[in-house]
C-alpha positions, 0 to 999 in steps of 0.5 A: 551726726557726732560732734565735739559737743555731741561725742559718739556714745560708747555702749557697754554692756554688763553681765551681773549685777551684783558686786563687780557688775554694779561698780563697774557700771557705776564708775563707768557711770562717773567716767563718761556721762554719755555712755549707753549702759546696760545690766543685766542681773538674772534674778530679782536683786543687784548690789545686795550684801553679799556677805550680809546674807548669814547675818540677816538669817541669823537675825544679826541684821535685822531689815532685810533692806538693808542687804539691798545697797542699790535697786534697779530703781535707784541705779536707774535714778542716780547713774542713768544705768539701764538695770534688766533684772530676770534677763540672763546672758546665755550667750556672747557673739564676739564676731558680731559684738552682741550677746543673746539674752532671755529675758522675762519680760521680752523673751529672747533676742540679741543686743549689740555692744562697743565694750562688755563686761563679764561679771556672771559670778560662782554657783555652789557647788552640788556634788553627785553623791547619793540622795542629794537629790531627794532630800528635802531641805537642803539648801545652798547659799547664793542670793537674796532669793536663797537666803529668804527660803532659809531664813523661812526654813530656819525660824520654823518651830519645828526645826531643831537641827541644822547640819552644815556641810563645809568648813569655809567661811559660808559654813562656819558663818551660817553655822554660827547664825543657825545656833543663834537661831537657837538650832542644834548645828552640826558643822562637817568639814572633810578637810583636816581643818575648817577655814582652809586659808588660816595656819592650822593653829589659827583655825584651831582657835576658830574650832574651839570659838565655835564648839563653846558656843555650842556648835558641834564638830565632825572635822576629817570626816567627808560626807558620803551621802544623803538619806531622806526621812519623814516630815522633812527630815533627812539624814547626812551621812558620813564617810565613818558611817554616822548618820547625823539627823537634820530638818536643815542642811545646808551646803557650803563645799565651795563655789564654781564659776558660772561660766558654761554660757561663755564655752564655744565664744571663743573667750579664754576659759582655765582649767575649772571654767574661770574667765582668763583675764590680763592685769586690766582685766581684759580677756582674749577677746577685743573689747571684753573684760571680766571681773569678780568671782568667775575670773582667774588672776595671778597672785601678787604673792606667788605668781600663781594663777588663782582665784578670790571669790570674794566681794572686796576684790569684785569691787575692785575689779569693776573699777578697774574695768571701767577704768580702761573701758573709758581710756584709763589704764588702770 
């Protein structure tokens, strides 16, 4: 039986636990003492580095650990948070107030909430261009586990060339760590520029900063293909019809909300699959929020809707989801 001394306890659940799913789950912690909180994380790892993760295949970071901010255990230990990794949300029931989750360890099955919180991310985008399929050693950059298979890839002996494909801050970063590998590398941006965000005349220094460090540039140039090769090498091809030899390719094209779990729940989706959310984070549905990589926001500048898929802003915004979870309107 509730009582003043004894509050009912809110149970909230969280998708995702990396930048966004981990603060707003640790403030919430700090918020109300009492409150049941659930993560799950779909892989192994939560509150890792995100942007530490080129640095630690360029051997800038040298420990591994140090990409790991939090651990299951240690979220467990300090905030009392109940972490489930290798458990992915694949569905949300709004109209019962549970989500279907499959689990590892426990299988299938269905857990119920008062307040959730979407923070399931972006994913690479792969495009269907010719071979992609079949090539061997192409690789995008997500997670800790993705990470790790380039780092092995990467430091091979017999691995001399790396092409990256995409000009955004993940491929000039990565391009940059693979030629402190020591990698012959070869950055390809369709665009007119690398770093779309920059005026032109910033992004022409970060070219020049990158070619004197020995990286190699084809900018305008769109890749139109994939050939496979022998002994693991491959080819990338190009729309001018060069082909650049590689025994690593890494895409980085850019990233979609990973969000197709969420279609048919009713909760709002934008045009390219982004979570709908107000100034608090909420989404359409009572008692739902969204944060980080996979929501669609209006910018303060322009009023337009966008999209930041970055871990400054996810950090925020599970904040500030927490914040109105526990009754204060942030």
């Amino acid at each position: 039986m509730n009582s003043p001394n004894n509050p009912p306890r809110k149970k909230v659940l969280i998708v995702g636990g990396v930048a966004g799913g981990a603060s707003a789950a640790t403030r919430l912690r700090r918020l109300d003492e009492h409150a049941e909180i659930v993560l799950f994380e779909r892989g192994e790892h939560v509150s890792f580095a995100n942007c530490g993760l080129p640095y630690y295949i360029g051997g800038v970071i040298e420990e591994r650990g140090k990409l790991l901010v939090q651990t299951p255990e240690s979220l467990k230990r300090r905030f009392r948070i109940d972490v489930r990794t290798f458990s992915e949300v694949i569905a949300v029931h709004p109209d019962r107030r549970t989500v279907t989750v499959r689990s590892r360890d426990r299988g299938e099955y269905e857990e119920s909430y008062d307040a959730l919180v979407l923070s399931p991310g972006a994913k690479p985008v792969r495009p269907p261009l010719p071979g992609i399929e079949n090539v061997p050693n192409l690789y995008t950059l997500r997670n800790v586990a993705d990470t790790d298979r380039i780092r092995q890839r990467a430091t091979d002996p017999a691995v001399r060339r790396a092409v990256v494909v995409g000009g955004g801050f993940i491929g000039v970063e990565m391009a940059e760590n693979l030629r402190e590998l020591g990698l012959d590398v070869t950055l390809v941006e369709a665009a007119p520029q690398i770093l779309a965000p920059l005026d032109p005349e910033m992004a022409r220094l970060v070219e020049r900063e990158l070619a004197g460090h020995g990286v190699r540039l084809r900018i305008g140039q769109a890749v139109t293909g994939f050939e496979a090769g022998a002994g693991g090498e491959a080819a990338v091809v190009l729309a001018d019809g060069e082909k650049l030899a590689a025994d690593l390719i890494l895409l980085a094209i850019g990233v979609r909300p990973d969000t197709d779990f969420l279609r048919g729940s009713g909760i709002a989706l934008g045009e390219r699959g982004h979570i709908i959310v107000d100034e608090r984070l909420r989404t359409n549905v009572p008692d739902v929020y969204a944060v980080g990589d996979a929501i669609e926001t209006t910018d303060l500048v322009t009023g337009e809707r966008t999209a930041v898929p970055l871990a400054g802003p996810a950090n925020k915004q599970g904040r500030i989801a927490a914040d109105n979870i526990a009754g204060i309107p942030s």
